[in-house]
C-alpha positions as CSV (number, residue, x, y, z in Angstrom):
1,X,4.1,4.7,-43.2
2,X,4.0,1.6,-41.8
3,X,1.3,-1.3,-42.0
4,X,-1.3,-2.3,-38.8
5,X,0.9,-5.3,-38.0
6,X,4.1,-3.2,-37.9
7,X,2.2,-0.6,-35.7
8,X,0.8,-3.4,-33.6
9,X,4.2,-4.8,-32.8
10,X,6.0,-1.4,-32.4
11,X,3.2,-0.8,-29.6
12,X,4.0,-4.4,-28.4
13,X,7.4,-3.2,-27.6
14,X,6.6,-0.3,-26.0
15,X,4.1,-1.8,-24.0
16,X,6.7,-4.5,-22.6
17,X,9.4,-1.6,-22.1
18,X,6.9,0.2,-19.7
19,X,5.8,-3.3,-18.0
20,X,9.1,-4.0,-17.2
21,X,10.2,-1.0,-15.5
22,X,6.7,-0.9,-14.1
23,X,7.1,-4.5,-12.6
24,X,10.9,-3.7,-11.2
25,X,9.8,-0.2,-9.8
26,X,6.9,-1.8,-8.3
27,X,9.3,-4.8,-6.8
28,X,11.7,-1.9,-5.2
29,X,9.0,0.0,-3.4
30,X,7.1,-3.2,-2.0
31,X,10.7,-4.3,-0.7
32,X,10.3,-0.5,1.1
33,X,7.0,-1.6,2.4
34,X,7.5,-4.5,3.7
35,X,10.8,-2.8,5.6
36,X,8.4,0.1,6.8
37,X,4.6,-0.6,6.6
38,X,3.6,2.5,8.5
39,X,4.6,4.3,5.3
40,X,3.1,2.6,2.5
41,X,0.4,5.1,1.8
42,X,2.7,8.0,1.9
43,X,5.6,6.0,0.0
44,X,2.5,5.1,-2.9
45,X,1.2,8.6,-2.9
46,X,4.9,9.9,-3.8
47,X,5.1,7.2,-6.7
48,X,1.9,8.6,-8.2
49,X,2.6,12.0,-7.7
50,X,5.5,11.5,-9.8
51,X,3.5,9.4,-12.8
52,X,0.6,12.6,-12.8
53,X,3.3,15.0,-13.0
54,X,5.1,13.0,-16.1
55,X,1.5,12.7,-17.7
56,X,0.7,16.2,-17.2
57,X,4.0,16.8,-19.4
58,X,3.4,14.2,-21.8
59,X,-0.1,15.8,-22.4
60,X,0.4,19.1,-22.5
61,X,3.3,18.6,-25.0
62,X,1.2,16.1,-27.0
63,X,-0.9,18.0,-28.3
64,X,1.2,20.8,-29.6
65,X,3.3,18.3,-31.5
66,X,0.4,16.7,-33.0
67,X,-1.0,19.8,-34.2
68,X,2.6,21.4,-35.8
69,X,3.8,17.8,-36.8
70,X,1.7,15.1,-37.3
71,X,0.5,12.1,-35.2
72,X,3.6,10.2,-36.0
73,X,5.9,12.8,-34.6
74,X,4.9,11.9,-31.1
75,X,6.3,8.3,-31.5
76,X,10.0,10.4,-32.5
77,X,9.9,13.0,-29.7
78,X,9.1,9.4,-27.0
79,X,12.8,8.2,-28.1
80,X,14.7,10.2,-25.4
81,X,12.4,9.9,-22.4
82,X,12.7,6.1,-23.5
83,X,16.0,5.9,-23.4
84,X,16.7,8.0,-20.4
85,X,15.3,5.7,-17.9
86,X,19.1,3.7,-18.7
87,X,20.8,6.4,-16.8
88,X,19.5,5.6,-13.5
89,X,19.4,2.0,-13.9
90,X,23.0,2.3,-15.0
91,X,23.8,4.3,-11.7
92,X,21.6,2.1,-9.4
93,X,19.2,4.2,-8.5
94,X,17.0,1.1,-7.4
95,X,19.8,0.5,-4.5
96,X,19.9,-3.1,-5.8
97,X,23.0,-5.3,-3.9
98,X,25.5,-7.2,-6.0
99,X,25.1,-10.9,-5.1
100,X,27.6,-13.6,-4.7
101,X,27.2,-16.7,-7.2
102,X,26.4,-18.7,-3.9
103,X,23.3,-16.2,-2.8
104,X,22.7,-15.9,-6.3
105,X,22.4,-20.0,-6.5
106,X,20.1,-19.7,-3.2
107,X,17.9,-17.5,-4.2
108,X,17.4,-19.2,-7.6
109,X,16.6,-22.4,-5.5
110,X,14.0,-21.2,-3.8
111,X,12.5,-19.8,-6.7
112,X,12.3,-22.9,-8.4
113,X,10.9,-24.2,-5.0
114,X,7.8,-22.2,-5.7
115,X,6.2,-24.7,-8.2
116,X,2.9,-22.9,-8.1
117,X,4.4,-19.2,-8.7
118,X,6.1,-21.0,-11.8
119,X,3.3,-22.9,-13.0
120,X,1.7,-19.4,-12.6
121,X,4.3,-17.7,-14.5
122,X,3.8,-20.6,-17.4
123,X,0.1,-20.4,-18.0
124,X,0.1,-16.7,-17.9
125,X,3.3,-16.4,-20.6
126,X,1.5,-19.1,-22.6
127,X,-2.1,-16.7,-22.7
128,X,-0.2,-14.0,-23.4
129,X,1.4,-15.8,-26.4
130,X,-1.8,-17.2,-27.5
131,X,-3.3,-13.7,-27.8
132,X,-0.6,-12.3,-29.7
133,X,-0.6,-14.8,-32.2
134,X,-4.2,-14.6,-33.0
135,X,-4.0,-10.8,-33.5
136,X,-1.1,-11.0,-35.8
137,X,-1.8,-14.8,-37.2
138,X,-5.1,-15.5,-36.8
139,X,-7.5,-13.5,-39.4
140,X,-10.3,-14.0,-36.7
141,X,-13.2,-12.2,-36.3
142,X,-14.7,-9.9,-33.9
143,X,-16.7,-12.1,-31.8
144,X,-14.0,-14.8,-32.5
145,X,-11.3,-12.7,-30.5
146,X,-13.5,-12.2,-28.3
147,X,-14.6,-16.1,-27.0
148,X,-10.4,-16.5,-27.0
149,X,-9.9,-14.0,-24.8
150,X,-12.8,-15.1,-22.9
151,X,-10.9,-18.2,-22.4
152,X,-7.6,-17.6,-21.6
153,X,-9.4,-15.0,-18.9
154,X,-11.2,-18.1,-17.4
155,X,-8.0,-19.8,-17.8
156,X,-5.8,-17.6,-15.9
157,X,-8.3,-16.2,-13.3
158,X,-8.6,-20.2,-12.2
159,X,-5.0,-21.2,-11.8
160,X,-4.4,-17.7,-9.8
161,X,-8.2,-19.0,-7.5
162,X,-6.5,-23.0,-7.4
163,X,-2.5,-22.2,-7.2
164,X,-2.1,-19.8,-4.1
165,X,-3.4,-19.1,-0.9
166,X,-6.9,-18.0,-1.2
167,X,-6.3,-14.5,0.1
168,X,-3.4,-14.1,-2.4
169,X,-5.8,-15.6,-5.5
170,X,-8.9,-13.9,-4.7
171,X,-7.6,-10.5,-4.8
172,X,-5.4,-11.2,-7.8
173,X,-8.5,-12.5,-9.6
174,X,-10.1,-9.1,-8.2
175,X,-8.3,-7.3,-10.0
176,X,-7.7,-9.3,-13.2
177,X,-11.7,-9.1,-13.8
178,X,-11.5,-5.4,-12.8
179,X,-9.2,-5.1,-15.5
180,X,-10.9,-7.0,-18.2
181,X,-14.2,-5.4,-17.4
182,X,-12.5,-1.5,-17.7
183,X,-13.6,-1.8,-21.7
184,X,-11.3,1.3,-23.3
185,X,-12.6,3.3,-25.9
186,X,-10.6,6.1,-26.2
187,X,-9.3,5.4,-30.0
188,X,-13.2,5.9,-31.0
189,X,-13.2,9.2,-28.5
190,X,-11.0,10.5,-29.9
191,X,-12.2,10.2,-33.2
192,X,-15.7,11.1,-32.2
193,X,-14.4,14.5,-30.4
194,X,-11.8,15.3,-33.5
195,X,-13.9,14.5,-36.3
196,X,-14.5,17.6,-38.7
197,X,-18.0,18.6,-39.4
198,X,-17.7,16.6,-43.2
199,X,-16.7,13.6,-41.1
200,X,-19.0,14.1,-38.3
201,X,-21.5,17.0,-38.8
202,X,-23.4,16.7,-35.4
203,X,-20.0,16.2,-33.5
204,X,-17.9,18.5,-31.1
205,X,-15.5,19.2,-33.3
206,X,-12.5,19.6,-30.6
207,X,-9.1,20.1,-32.3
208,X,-6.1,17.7,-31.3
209,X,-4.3,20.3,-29.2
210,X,-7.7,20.9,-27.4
211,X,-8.3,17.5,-26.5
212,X,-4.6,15.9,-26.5
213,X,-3.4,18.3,-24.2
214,X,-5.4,20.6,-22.5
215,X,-8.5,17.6,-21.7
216,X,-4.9,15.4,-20.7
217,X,-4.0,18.1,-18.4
218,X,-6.7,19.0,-17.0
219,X,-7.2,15.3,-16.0
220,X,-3.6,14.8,-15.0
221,X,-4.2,17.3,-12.3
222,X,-6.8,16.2,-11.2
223,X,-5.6,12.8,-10.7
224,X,-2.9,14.5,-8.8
225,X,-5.7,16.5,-6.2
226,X,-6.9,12.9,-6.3
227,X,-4.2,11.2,-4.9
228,X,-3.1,14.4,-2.4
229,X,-6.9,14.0,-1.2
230,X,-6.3,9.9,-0.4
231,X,-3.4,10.7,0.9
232,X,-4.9,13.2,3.4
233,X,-8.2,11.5,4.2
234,X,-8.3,7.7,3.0
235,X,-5.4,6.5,3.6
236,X,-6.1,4.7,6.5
237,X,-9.1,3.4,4.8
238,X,-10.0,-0.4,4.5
239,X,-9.2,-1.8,1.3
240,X,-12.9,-3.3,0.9
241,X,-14.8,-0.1,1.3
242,X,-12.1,2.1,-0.6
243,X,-12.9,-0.4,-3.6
244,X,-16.1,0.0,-3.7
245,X,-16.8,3.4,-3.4
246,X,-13.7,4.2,-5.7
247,X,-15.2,1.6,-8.4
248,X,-18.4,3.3,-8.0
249,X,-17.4,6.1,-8.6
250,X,-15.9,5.1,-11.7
251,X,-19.2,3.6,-13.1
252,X,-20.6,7.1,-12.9
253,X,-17.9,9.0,-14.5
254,X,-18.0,6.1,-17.4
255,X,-22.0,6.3,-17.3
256,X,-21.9,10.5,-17.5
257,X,-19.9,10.2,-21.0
258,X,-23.3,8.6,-22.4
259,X,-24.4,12.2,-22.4
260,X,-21.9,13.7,-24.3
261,X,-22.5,10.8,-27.3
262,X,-26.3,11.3,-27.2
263,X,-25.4,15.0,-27.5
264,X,-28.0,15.1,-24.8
265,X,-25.4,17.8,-22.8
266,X,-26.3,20.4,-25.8
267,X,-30.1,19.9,-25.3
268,X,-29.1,20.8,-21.3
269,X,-27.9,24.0,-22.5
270,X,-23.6,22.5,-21.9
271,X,-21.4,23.5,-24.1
272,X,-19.6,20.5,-25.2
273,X,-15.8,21.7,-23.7
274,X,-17.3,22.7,-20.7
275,X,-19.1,18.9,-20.4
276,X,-15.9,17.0,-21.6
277,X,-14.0,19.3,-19.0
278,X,-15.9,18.5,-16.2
279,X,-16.3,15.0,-17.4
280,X,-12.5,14.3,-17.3
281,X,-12.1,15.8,-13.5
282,X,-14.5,13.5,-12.4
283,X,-13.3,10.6,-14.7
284,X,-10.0,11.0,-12.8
């Protein structure tokens, strides 16, 4: 078994694996967009397709393997999906164009023209650093965390508001407080649904399989009627008014779950799967 700072790390890597092929997929298909605007929503709706159809797979399967092996099997059976995503960046499924050292030498010098993307690209490596380092160095507290993060949030979200264009920095800072304000709690969740009744005597009581995979699932597809639905009818949406009804929606699914931990549902007369069910379709 291996200690929380070996765990910690070995999620470190994972994460960066994913953000990196997230970042260059997400690089290919704006390159599309910008070539065809027209079908951008259609173009995004196919990309998400594909990531609800891989988490409905993942999820299913999750829970099964969980159940018959152990959590730690699941980190084992993530090698070869891992390592498949070399094939098609071996073949060159991205279409990407071998460059000549002289386009290569221009297109490096007018990166490093673009002070303020650099200077960017600084501050937000160096935050990044700082909060590793005082989660694996730092023996903080809590609240201590906490007021560092807080700072290296204020940090960043100002030199995205002061470095670029204001309609570039707003929305970025948009959605870097969107992020830090989506609080996760799904370790204690899960937890709180799995818990036997010794651990937990007035809790649900869900087994893994129940709530890794068939909970996963059913939100998986509904995140996929979700984006088939947007794709249909909001497409042509503005971006303001799709924000804010899609965030407030969000605060209600998040707000519904209070039920569920008061155990309020059972005094309602809802079973608890039935709640945590309907819960996840409209969570997703």
């Amino acid at each position: 078994k291996v200690n929380a700072v070996e765990a910690t790390f070995c999620f470190f890597l994972i994460q960066m694996q994913v953000a990196v092929i997230d970042l260059l997929t997400e690089a290919r298909y704006t390159e599309a967009m910008r070539d065809d605007p027209l079908r951008f929503p259609d173009l995004m709706t196919f990309v998400w397709v594909g990531i609800f159809a891989g988490l409905i797979i993942s999820t299913a399967s999750s829970g099964f393997i969980i159940d018959a092996y152990g959590p730690y099997a699941v980190a084992y059976f993530m090698i070869l999906p891992g390592v498949l995503v070399l094939y098609p960046t071996a073949r060159n499924y991205m279409n990407d164009k071998c460059l000549s050292s002289a386009e290569i030498a221009a297109l490096r010098e007018q990166i490093f023209a673009q002070k303020e993307i650099l200077w960017l690209v600084v501050i937000t490596s160096v935050g990044a650093l700082i909060l590793a380092c005082v989660v694996f160095f730092g023996n903080l507290t809590i609240l201590q965390n906490y007021y560092v993060a807080l700072v290296v949030l204020a940090v960043v979200s100002a030199s995205f508001y002061l470095l670029c264009r204001p309609e570039i920095g707003g929305v970025n800072v948009f959605f870097l407080l969107q992020g830090a304000c989506l609080l996760s709690i799904e370790g204690a969740m899960f937890y709180f649904f799995t818990d036997t009744e010794e651990q937990y005597p007035e809790g649900p009581h869900f087994s893994a399989l129940f709530y890794a995979s068939v909970t996963g699932v059913v939100g998986a597809i509904s995140g996929f009627v979700g984006m088939i639905l947007y794709n249909k009818y909001l497409k042509w949406w503005r971006y303001h008014p799709l924000l804010v009804v899609l965030n407030s929606l969000l605060v209600v699914a998040n707000l519904i779950n209070i039920i569920v931990f008061t155990r309020y549902n059972l005094v309602l007369g809802i079973p608890d799967a039935l709640f945590v069910l309907g819960s996840t379709m409209f969570h997703w």
